[in-house]
N, CA and C of each residue as an Amber inpcrd file, in Angstrom:
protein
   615
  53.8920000 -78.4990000  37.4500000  54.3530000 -77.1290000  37.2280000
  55.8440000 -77.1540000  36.8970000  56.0310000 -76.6340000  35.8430000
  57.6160000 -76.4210000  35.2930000  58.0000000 -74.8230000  35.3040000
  59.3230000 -74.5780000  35.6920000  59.7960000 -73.2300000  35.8330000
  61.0480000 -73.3240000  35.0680000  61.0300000 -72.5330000  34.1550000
  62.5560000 -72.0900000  33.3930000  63.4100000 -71.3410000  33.6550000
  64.5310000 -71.8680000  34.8390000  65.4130000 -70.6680000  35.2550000
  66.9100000 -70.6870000  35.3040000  67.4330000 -70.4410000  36.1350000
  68.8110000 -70.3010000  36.1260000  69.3210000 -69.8580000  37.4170000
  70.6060000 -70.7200000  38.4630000  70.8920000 -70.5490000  39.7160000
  70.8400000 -69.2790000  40.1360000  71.6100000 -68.1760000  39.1300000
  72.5810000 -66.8940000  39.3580000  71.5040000 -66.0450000  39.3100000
  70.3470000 -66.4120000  38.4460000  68.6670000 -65.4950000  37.9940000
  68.4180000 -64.6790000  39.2710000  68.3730000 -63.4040000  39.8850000
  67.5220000 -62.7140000  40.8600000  66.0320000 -62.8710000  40.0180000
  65.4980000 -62.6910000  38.8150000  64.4660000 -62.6160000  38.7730000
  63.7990000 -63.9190000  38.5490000  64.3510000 -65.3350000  38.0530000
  64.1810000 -66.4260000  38.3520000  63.9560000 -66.5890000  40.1970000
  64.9640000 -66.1040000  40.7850000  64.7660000 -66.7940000  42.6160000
  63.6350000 -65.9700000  42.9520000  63.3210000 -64.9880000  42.8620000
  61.7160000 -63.9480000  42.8470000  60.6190000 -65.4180000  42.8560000
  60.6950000 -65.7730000  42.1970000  59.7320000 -67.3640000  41.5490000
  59.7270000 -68.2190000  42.6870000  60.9290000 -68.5430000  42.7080000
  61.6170000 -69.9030000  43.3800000  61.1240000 -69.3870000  44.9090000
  61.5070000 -68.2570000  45.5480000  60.7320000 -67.6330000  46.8300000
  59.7720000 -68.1490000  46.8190000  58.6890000 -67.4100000  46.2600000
  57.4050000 -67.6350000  46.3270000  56.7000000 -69.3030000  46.1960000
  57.6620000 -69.6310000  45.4760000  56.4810000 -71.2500000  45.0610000
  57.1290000 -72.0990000  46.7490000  58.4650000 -71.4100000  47.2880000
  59.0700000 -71.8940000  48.3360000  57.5380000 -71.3380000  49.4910000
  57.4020000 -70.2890000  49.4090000  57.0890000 -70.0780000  50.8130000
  55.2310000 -70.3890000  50.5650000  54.7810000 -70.5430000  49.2210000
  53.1110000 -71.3890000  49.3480000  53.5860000 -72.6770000  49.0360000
  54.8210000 -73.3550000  49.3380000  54.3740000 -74.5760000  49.4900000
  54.1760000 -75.5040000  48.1980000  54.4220000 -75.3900000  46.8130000
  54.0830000 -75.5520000  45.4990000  55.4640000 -76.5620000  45.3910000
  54.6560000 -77.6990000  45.1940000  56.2900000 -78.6310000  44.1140000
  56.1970000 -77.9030000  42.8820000  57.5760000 -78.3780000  42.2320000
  57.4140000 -77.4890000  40.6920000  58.6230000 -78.3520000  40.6130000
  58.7920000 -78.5630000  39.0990000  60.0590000 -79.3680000  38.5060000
  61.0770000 -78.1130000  37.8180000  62.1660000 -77.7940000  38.3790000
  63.5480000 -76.6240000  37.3270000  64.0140000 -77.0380000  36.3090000
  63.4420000 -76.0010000  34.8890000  64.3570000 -76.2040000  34.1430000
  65.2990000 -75.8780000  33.6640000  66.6150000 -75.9130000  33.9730000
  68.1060000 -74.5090000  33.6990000  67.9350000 -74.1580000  32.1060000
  68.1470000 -72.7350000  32.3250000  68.6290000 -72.7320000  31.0040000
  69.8530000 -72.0330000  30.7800000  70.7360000 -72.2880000  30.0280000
  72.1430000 -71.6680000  30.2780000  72.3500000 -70.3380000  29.4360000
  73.1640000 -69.7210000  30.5570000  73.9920000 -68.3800000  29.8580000
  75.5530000 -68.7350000  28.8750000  75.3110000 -68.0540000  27.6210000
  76.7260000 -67.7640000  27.0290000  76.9620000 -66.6320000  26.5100000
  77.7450000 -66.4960000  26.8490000  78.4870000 -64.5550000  26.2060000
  76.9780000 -63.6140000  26.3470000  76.4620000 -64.0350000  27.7970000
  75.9540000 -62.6610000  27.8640000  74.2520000 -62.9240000  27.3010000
  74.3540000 -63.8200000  26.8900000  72.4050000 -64.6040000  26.2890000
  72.3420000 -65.6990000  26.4210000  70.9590000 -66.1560000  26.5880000
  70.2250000 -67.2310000  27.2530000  70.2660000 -68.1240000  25.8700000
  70.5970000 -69.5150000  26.1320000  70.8740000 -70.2090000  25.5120000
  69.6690000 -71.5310000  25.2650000  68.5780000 -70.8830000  24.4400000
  67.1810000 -71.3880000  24.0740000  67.1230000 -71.5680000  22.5790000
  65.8460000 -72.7760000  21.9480000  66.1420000 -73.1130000  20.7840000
  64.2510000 -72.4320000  20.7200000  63.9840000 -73.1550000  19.8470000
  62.4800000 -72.5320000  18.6780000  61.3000000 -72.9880000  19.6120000
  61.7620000 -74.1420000  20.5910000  60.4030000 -74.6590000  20.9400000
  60.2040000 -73.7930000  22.7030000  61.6650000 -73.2410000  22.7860000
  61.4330000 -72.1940000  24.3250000  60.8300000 -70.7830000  23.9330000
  61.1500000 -70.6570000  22.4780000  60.6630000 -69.1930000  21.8750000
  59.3770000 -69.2000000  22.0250000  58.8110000 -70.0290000  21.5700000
  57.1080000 -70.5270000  21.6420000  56.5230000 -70.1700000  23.0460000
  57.0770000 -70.3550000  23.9330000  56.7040000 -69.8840000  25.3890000
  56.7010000 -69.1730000  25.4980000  57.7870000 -68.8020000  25.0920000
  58.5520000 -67.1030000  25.5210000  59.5730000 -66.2920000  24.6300000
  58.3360000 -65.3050000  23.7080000  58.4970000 -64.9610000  22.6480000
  60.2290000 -63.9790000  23.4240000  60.3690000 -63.5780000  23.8340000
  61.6200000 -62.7440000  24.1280000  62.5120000 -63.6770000  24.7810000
  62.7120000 -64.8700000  24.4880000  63.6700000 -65.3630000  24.9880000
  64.3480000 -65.4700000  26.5240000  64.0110000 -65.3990000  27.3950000
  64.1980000 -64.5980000  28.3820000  63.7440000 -65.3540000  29.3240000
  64.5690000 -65.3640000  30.9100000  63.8430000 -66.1060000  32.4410000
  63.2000000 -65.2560000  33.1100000  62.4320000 -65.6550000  34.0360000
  61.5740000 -66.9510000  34.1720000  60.8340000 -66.9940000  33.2950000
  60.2950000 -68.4510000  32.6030000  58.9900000 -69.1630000  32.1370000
  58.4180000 -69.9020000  33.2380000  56.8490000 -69.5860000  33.7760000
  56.8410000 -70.7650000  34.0680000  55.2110000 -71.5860000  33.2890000
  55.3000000 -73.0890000  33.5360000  54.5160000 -73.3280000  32.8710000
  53.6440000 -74.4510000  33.7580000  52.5070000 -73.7950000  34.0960000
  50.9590000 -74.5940000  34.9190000  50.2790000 -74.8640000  33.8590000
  50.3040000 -76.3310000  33.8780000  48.3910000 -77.1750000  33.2690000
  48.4350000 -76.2360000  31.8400000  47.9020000 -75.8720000  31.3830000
  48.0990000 -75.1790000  30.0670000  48.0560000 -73.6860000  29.9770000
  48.4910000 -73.2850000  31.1710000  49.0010000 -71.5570000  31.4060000
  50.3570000 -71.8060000  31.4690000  51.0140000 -70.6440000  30.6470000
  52.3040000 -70.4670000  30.1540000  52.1990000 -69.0210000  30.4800000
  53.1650000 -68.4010000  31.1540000  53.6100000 -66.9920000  31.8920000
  55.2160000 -66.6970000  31.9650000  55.4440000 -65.7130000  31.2120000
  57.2620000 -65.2680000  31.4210000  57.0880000 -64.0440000  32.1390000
  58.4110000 -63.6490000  32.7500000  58.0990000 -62.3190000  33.4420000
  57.8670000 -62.6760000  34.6470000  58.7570000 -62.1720000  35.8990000
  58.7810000 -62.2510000  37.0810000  57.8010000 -61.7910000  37.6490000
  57.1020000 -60.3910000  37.0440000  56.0300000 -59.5760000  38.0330000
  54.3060000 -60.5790000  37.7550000  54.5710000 -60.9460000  36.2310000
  53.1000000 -61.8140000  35.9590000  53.5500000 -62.6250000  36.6790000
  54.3810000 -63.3410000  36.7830000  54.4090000 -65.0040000  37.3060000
  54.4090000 -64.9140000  38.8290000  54.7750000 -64.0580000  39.5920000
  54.4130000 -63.8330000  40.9090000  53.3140000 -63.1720000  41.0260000
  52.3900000 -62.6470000  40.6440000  51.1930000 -61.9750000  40.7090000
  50.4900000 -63.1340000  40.1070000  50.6120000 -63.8570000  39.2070000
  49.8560000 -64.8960000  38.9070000  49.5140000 -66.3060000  40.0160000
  50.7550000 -66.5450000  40.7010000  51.0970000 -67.3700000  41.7570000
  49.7440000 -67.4620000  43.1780000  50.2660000 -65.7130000  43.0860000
  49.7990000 -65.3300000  44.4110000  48.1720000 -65.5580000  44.3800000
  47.6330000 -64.8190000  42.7400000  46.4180000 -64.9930000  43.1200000
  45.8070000 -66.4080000  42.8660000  46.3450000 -67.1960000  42.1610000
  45.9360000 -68.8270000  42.0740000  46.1070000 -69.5310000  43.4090000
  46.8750000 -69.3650000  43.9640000  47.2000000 -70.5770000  45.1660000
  47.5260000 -69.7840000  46.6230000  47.3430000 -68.4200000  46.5810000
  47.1520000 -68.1100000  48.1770000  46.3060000 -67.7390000  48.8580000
  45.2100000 -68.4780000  49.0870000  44.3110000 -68.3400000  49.5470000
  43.9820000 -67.4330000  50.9130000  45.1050000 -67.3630000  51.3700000
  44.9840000 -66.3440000  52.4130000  44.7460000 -64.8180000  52.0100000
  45.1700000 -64.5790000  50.7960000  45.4370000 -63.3560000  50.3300000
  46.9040000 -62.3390000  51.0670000  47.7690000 -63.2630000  51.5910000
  48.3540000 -62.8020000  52.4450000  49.7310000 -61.9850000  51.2880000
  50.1080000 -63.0620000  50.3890000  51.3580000 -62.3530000  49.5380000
  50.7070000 -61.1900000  48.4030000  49.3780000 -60.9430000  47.6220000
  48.4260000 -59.8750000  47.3310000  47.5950000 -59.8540000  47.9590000
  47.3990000 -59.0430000  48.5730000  46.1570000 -58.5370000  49.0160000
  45.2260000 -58.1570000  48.3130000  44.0760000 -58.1250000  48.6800000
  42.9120000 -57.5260000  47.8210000  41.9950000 -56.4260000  47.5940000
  42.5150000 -55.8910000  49.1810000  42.4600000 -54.4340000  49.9020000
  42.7510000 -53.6020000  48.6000000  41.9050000 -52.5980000  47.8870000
  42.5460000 -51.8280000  46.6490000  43.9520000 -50.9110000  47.0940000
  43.6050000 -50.3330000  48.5040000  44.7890000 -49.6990000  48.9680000
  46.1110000 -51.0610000  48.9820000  46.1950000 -51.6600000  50.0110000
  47.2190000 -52.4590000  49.7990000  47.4430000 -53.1300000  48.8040000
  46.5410000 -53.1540000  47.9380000  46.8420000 -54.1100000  46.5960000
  47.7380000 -52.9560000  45.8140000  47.2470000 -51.6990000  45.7770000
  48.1140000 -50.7180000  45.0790000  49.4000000 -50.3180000  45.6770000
  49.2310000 -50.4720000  46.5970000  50.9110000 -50.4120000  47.7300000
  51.8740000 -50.9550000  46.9450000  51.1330000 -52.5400000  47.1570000
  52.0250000 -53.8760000  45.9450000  52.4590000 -53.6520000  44.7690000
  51.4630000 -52.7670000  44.0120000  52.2780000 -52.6130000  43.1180000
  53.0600000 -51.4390000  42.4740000  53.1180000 -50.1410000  44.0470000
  53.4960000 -49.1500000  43.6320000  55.5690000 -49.1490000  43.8270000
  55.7220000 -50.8410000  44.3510000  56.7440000 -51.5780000  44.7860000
  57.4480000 -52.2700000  43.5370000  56.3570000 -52.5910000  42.9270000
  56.6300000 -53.7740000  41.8270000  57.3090000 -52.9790000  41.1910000
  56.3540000 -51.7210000  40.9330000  56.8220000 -50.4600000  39.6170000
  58.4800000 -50.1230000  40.0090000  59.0040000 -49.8990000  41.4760000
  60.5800000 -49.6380000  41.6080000  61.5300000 -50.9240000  41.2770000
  60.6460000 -52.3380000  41.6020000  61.2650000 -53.3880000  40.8580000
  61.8340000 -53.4440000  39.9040000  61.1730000 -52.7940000  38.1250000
  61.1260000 -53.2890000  37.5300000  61.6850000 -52.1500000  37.2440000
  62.1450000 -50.8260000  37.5910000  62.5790000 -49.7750000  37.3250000
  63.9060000 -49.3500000  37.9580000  63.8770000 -48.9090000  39.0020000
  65.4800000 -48.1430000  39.3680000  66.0090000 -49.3950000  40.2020000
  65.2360000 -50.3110000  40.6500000  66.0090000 -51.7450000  40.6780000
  66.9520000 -52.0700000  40.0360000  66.1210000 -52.4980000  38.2530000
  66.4090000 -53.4230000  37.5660000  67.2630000 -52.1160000  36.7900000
  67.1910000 -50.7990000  36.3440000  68.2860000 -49.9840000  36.1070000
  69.6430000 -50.0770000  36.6020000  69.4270000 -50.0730000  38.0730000
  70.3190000 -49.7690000  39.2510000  71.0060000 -51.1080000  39.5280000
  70.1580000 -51.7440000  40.3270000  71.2570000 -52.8990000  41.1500000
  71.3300000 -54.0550000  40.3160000  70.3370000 -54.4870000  39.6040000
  70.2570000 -55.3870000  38.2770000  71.6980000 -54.9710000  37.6550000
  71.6910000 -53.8100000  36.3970000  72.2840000 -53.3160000  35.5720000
  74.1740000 -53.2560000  36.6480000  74.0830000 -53.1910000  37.6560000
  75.6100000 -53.1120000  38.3490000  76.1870000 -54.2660000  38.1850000
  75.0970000 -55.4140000  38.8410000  75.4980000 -56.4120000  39.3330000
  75.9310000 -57.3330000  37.7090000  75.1780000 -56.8380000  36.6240000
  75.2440000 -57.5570000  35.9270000  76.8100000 -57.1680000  34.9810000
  77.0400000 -55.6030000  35.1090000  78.5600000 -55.4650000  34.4930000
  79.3730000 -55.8320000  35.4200000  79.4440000 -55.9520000  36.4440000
  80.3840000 -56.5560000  37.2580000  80.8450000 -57.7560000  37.2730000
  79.7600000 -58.8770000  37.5020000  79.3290000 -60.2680000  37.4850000
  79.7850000 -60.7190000  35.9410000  78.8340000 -60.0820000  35.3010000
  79.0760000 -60.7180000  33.6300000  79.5330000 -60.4370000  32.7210000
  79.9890000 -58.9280000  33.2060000  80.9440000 -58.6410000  31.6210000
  79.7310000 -57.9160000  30.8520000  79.1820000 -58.0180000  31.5680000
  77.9680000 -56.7190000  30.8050000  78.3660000 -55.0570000  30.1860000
  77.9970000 -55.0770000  29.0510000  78.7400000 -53.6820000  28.6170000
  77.3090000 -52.2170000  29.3060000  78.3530000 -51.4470000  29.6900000
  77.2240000 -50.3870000  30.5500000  78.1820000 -49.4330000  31.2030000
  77.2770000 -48.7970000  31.5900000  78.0870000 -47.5700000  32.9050000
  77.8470000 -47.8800000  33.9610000  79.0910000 -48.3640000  34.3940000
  78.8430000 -48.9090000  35.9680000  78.2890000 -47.7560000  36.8950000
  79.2960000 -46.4310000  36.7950000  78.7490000 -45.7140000  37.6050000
  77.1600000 -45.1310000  37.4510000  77.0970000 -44.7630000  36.4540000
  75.4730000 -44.5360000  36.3530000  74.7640000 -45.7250000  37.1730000
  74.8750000 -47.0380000  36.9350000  74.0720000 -47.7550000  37.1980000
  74.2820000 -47.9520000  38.6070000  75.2600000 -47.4360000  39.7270000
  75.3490000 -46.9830000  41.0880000  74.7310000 -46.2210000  41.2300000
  74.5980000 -44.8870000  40.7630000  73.7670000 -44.5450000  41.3270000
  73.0210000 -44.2180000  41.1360000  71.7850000 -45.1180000  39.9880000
  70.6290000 -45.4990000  40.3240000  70.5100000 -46.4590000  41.5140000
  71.3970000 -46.8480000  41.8010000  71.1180000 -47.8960000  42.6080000
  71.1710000 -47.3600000  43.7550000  71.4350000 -46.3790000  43.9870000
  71.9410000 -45.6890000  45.4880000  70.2790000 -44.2180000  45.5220000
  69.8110000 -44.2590000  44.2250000  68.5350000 -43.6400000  44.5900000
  67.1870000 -44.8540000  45.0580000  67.4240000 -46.1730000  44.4620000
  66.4420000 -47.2810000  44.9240000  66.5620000 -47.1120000  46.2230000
  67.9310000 -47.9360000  46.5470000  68.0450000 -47.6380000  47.9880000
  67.5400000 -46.5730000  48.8140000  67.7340000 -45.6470000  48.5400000
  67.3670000 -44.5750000  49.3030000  65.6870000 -44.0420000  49.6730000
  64.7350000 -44.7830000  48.2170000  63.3840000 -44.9950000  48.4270000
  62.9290000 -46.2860000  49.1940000  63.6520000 -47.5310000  48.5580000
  63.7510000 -48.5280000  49.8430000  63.7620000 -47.7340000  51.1280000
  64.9580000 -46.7750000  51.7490000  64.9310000 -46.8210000  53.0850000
  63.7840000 -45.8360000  53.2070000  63.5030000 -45.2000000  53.2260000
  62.2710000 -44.0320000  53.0800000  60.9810000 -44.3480000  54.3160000
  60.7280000 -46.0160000  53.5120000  59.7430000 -46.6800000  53.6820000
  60.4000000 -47.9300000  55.2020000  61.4460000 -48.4980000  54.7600000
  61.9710000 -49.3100000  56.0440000  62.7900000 -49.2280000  57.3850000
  62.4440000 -47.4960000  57.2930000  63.3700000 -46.8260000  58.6490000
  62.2180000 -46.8750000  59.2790000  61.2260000 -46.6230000  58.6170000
  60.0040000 -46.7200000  59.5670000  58.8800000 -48.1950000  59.9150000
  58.4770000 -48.8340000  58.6930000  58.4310000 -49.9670000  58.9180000
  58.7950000 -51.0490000  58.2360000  58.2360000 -52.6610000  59.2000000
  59.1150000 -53.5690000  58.7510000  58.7530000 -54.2360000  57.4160000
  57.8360000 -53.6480000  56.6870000  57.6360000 -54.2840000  55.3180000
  57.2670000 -53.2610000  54.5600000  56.9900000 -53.7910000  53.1860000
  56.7570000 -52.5930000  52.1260000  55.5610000 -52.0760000  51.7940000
  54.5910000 -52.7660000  51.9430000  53.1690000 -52.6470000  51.6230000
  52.2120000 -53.2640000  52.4390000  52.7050000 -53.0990000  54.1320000
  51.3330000 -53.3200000  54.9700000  52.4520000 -54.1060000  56.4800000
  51.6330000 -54.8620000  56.9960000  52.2900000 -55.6320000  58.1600000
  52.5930000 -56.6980000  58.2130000  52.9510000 -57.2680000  56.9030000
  53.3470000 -58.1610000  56.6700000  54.0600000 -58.3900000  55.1880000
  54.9690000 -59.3340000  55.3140000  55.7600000 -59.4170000  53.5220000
  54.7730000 -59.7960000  52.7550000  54.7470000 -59.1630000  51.0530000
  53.8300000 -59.1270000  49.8780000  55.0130000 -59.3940000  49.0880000
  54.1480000 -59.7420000  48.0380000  55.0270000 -60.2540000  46.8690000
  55.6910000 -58.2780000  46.3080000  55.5410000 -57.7470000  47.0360000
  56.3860000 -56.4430000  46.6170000  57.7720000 -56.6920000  47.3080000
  58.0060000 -57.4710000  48.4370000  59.1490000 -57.4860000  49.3190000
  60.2140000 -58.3110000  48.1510000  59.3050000 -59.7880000  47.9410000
  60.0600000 -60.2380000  47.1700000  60.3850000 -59.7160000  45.6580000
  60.0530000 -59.4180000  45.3790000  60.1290000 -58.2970000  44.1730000
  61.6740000 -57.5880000  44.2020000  61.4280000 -57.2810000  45.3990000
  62.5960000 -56.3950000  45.6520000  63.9590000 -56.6610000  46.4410000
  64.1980000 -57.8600000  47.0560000  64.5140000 -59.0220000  47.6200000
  66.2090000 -58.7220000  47.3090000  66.0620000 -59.9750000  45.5980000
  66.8750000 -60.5260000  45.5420000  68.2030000 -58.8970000  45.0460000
  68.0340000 -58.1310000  44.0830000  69.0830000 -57.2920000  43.8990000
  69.3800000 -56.7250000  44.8490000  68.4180000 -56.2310000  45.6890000
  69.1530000 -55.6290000  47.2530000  70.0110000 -55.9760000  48.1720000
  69.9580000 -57.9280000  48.1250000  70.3100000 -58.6990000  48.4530000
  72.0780000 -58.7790000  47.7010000  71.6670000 -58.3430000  46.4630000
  72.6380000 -58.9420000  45.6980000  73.6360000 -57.7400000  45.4330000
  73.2250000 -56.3290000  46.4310000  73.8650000 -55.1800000  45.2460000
  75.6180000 -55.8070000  45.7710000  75.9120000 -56.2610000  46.8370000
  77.6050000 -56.2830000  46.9200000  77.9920000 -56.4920000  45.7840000
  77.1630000 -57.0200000  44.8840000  77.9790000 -58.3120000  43.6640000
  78.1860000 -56.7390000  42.5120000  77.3370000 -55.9150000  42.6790000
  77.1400000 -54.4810000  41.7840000  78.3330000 -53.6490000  42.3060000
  79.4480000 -53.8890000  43.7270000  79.9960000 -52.9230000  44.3110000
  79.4740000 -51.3040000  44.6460000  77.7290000 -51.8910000  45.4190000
  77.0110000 -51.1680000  45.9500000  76.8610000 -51.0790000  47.1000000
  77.2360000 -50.2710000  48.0950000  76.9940000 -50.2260000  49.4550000
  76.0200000 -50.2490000  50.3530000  74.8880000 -51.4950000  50.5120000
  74.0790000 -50.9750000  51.3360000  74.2720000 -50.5020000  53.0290000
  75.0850000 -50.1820000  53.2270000  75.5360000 -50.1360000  54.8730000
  75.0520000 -48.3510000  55.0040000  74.6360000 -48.1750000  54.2920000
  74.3880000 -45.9320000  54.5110000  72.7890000 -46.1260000  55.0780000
  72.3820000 -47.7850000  54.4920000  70.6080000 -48.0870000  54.7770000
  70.3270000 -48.6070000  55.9430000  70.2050000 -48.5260000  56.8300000
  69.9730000 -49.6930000  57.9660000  68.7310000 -50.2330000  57.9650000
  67.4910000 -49.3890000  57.7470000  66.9360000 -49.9190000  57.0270000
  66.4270000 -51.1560000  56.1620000  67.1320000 -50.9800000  55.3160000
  67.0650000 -51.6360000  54.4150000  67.9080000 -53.0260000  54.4130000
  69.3930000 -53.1700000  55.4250000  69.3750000 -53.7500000  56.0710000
  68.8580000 -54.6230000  56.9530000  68.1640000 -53.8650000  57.8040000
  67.2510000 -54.6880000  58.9220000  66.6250000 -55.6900000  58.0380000
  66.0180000 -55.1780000  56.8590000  64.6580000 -55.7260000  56.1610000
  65.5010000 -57.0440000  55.2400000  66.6100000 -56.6940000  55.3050000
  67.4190000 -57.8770000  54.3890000  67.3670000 -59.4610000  55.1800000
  67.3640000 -58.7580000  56.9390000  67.9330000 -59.8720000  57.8290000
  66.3440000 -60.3240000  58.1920000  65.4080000 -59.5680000  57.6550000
  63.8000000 -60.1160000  58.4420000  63.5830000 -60.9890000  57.2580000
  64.0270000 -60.5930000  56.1800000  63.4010000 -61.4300000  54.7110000
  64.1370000 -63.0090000  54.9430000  65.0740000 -63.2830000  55.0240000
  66.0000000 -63.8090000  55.4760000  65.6930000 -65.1800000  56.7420000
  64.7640000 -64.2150000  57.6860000  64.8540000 -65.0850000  58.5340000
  62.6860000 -65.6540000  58.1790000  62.3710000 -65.3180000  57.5240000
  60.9440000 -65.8270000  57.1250000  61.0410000 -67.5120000  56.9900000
  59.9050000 -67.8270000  57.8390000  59.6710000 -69.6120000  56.9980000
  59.4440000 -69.6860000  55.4910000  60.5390000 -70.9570000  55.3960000
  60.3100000 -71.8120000  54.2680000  61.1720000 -70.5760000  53.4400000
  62.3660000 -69.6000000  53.7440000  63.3430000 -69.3200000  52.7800000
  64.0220000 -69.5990000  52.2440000  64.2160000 -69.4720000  50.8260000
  65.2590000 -70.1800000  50.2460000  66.6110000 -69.5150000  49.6070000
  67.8510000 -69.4730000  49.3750000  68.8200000 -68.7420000  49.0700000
  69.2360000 -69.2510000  48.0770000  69.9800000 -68.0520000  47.8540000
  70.5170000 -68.0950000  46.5030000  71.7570000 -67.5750000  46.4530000
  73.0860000 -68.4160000  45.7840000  74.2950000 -67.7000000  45.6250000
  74.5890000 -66.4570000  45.7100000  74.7290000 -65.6900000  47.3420000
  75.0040000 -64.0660000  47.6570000  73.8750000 -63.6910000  48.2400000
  73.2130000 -64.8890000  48.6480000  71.8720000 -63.6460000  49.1600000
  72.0150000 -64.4350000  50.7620000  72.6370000 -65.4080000  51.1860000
  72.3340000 -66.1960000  52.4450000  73.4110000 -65.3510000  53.4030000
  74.2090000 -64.5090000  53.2550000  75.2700000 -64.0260000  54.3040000
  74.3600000 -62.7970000  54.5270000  74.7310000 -62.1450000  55.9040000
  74.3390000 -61.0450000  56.2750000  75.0430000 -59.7700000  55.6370000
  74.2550000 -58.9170000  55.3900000  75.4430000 -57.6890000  54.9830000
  75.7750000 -56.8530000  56.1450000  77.2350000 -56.7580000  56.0580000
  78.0010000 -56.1620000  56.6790000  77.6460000 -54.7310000  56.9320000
  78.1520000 -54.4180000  58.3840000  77.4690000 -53.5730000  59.5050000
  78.6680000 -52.2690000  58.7190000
């Protein structure tokens, strides 16, 4: 199993989580950032017609896209059913999680972290506060309990993980969430976690 990613990637470490916590060897392949794009030739296009991390590539399945490649993961090799469930209710939980992932997430704490971090051209403030409405559906759900979609972490937690993890880098405050907090320090302390540049310190009280 080969994975195409990059250290700084939140949606690359989404991957790297998961193949961490079922247990999966896999070989990394970096691919580098310059001025702002991924730095791929004709034969990475072929994989992955948009250019773009994660790829990853099993036996002769080829998958880009964080939400396929963790939904793909889960249902090939977890036999427990523990990171998707199969429950239609909890399976839809999962992905009524994925959907804020890939939305006021990746608007919000994605889009901050990335004009801040990279020189990304954008509206910072807009992209606060989208990020300060994620949050605020994050806490909704984690004032009350300790995961997102049942009694235990789903690949919706990780989904949602790493930018929450990462909004300081956006000059986003999660300290209004406790919440969401708490859920930073439970993700955190799970077997077989792995970190990533800004995600291993606790956020500040």
């Amino acid at each position: 199993m080969k994975l195409h990613d990059r250290d700084k990637s939140g949606n690359a470490y989404k991957i790297r989580l998961l193949l961490s916590f079922l247990n999966i060897p896999y070989e990394r392949i970096p691919v580098a950032l310059k001025n702002g794009r991924n730095q791929v030739d004709s034969s990475y296009l072929q994989l992955n017609p948009r250019g773009q991390i994660p790829t990853l590539q099993d036996g002769d399945a080829v998958l880009w896209g964080s939400t396929a490649i963790l939904s793909y993961l889960a249902l090939r090799y977890d036999k427990t059913e523990h990171w998707l469930p199969r429950d239609p209710v909890r399976f839809g939980q999962v992905m009524q999680w994925l959907e804020l992932a890939q939305n006021e997430i990746q608007s919000g704490l994605f889009q901050a972290r990335a004009i801040v971090q990279f020189g990304l051209a954008g509206d910072l403030q807009a992209a606060q506060r989208v990020a300060g409405q994620a949050l605020d559906v994050l806490e909704s759900r984690l004032r009350i309990e300790q995961w997102l979609a049942g009694p235990e972490p789903t690949i919706a937690d990780i989904a949602c993980f790493p930018y929450v993890a990462l909004a300081g880098e956006g000059k986003v405050d999660v300290s209004p969430h406790p919440g969401v907090q708490r859920w930073i320090d439970d993700f955190r302390s799970l077997d077989r976690f792995v970190g990533m540049p800004g995600t291993e310190a606790r956020c500040p009280d």
